[in-house]
C-alpha positions as CSV (number, residue, x, y, z in Angstrom):
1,X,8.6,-15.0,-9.3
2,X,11.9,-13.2,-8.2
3,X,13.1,-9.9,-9.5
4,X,15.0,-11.4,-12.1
5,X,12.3,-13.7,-13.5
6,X,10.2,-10.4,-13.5
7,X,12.8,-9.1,-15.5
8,X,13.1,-11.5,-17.7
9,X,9.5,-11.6,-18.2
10,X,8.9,-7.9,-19.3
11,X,12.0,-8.6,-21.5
12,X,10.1,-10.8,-23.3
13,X,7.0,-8.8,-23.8
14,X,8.9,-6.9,-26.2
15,X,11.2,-4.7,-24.0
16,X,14.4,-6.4,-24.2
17,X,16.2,-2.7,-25.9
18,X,15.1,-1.0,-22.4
19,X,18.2,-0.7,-19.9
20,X,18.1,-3.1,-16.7
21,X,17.6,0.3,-14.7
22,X,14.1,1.1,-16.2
23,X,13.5,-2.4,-16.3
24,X,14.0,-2.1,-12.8
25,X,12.4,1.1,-12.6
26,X,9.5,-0.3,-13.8
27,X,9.3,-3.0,-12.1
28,X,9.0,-1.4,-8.5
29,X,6.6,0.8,-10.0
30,X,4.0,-1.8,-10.7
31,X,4.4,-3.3,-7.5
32,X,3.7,0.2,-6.3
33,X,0.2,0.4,-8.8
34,X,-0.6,-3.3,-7.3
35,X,0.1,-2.5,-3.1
36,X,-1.8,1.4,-3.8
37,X,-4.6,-0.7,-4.9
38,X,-6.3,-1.6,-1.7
39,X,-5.2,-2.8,2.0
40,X,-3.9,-6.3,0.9
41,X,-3.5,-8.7,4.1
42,X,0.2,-9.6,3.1
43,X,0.8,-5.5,3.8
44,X,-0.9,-5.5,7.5
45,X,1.5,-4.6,10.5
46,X,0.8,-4.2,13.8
47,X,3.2,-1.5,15.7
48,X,3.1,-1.1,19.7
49,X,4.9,1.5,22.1
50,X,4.1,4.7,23.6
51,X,3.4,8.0,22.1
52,X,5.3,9.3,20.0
53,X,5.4,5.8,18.2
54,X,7.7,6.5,15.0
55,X,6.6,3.4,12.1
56,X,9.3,4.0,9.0
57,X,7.3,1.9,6.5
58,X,4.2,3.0,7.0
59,X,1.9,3.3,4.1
60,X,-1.4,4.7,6.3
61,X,-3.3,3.7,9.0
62,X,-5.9,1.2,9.3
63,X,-6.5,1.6,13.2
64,X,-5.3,3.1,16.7
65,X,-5.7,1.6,20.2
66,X,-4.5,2.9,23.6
67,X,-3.3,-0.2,25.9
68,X,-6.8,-1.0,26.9
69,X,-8.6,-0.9,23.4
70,X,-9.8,2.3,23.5
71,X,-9.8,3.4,19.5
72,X,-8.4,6.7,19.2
73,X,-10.0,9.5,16.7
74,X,-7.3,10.3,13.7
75,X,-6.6,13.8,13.4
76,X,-5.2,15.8,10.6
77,X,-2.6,18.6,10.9
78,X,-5.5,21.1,9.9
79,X,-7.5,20.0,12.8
80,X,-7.3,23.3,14.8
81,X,-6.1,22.4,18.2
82,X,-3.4,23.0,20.4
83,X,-0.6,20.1,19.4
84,X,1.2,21.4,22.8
85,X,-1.5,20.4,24.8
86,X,-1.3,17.6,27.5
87,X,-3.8,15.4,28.9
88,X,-5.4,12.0,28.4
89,X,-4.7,11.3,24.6
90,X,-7.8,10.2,22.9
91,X,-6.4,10.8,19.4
92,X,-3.7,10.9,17.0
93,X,-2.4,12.3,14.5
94,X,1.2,11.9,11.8
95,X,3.9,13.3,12.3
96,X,6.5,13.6,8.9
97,X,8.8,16.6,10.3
98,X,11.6,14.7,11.2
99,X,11.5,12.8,7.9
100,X,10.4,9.2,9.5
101,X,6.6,9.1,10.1
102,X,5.3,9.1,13.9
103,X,1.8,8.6,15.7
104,X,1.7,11.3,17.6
105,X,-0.7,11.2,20.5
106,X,-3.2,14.4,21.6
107,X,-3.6,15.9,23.8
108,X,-0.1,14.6,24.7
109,X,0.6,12.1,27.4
110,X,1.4,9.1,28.9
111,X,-0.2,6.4,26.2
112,X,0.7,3.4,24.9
113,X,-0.5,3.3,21.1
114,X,-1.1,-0.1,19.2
115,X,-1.2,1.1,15.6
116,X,-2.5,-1.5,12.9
117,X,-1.1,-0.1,9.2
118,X,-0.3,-0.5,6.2
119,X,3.3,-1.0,5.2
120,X,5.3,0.4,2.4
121,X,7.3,-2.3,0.7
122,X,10.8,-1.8,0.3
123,X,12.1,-1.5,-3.6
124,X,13.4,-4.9,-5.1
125,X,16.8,-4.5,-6.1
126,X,18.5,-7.9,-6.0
127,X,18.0,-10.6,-8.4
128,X,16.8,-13.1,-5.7
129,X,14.2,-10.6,-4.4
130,X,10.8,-11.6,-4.5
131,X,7.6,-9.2,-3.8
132,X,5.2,-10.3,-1.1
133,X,2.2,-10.5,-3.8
134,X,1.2,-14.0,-3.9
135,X,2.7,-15.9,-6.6
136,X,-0.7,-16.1,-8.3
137,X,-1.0,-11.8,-8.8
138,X,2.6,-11.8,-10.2
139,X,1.2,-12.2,-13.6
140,X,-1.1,-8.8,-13.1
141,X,2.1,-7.1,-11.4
142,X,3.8,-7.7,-14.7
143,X,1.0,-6.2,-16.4
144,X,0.7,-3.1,-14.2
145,X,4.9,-2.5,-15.0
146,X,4.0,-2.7,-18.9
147,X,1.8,-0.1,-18.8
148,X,4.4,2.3,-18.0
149,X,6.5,0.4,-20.2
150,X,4.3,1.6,-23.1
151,X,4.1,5.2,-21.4
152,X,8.0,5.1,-21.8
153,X,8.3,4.6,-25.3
154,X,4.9,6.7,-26.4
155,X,3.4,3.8,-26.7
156,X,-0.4,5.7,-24.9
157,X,-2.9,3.2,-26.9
158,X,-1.6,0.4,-25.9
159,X,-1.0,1.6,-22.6
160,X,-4.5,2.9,-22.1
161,X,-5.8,-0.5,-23.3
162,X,-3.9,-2.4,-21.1
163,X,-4.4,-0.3,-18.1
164,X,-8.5,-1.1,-18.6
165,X,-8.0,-5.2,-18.3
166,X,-5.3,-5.2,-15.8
167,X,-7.8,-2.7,-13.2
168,X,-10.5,-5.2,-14.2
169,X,-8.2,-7.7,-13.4
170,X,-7.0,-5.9,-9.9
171,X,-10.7,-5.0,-9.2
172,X,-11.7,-9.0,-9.2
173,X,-9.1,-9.7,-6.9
174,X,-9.6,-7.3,-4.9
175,X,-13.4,-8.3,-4.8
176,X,-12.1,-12.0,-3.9
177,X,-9.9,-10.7,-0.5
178,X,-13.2,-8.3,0.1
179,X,-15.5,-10.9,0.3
180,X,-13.1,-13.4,2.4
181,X,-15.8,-13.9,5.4
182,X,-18.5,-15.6,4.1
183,X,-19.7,-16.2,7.5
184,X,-22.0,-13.0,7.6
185,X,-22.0,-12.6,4.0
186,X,-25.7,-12.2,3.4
187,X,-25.2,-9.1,5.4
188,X,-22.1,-7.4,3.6
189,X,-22.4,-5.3,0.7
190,X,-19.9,-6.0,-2.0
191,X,-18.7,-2.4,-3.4
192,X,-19.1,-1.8,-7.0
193,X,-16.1,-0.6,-8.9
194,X,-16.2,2.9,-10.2
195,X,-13.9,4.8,-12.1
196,X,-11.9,6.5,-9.3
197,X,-10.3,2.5,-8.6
């Protein structure tokens, strides 16, 4: 479904008298609600360079290498360490000063990084735009933007209710992309949904 079926769609769900703009709005923000959800395989980049490795649409990291497939340790900015210091990098940390976000190695060296992520989807703006959720989800992306459709006119009840089946609905699919390898699956654990999801 392309951004204008989408449209079209919540339209019809009783929210024709809503401007194209918060249509819009609304739209991108339910795609939003559906990516947040978990680390879907559709979202999965792989980035490779050396250090400092900027990655504009990163959403978070799954996973850092150096070139020989050493995993590096994540750090946080509240790690206290000397960010100046240089040496063999063994870990990483983000970088958001300069407005685009960058892997930043530590201590700082020579290292080339491969970074496996999460990306941030870009907003849909035109009408031929279509999201990267397979085409079987778009219903429950639909769902997820009427929920704040209901927000936006006071509308909480409904809201509320809705929210509850379409999480149920995102935490089965979810389940379904969790429990993909069926190889070892007498040995995995399925997770349990709790209310933080």
């Amino acid at each position: 479904m392309n951004f204008e079926a989408a449209r079209a769609e919540l339209m019809e769900r009783g929210f024709e008298y809503l401007a194209a703009g918060r249509i819009n709005a609304l739209l991108n923000r339910g795609l939003s609600d559906f990516e947040d959800a978990w680390h879907w395989p559709w979202l999965q980049q792989v980035a490779t360079g050396p250090a400092p490795l900027q990655v504009s649409d990163l959403r978070y990291v799954l996973h850092v290498q150096d070139s020989t497939g050493v995993e590096m340790f994540g750090m946080t900015e509240s790690d206290d360490v000397d960010i100046t210091q240089s040496g063999t990098s063994t870990g990483w940390w983000i970088d958001e000063s300069a407005g685009t976000p960058t892997i930043v190695g530590w201590p700082v060296g020579d290292v080339t990084l491969r970074v496996r992520y999460i990306k941030s989807s870009s907003a849909l703006t035109a009408d031929a735009d279509t999201p990267s959720i397979p085409t079987q989800y778009h219903q429950l992306w639909i769902d997820l933007a009427q929920v704040h459709a209901y927000k936006e006119t006071d509308n909480y009840a409904a809201a509320a209710a809705l929210a509850q089946l379409a999480r149920q609905d995102l935490l089965a699919v979810i389940e379904r992309y969790e429990t993909r390898n069926r190889m070892n699956s007498q040995a995995m654990l399925i997770r349990a949904g709790s209310e933080d999801d």
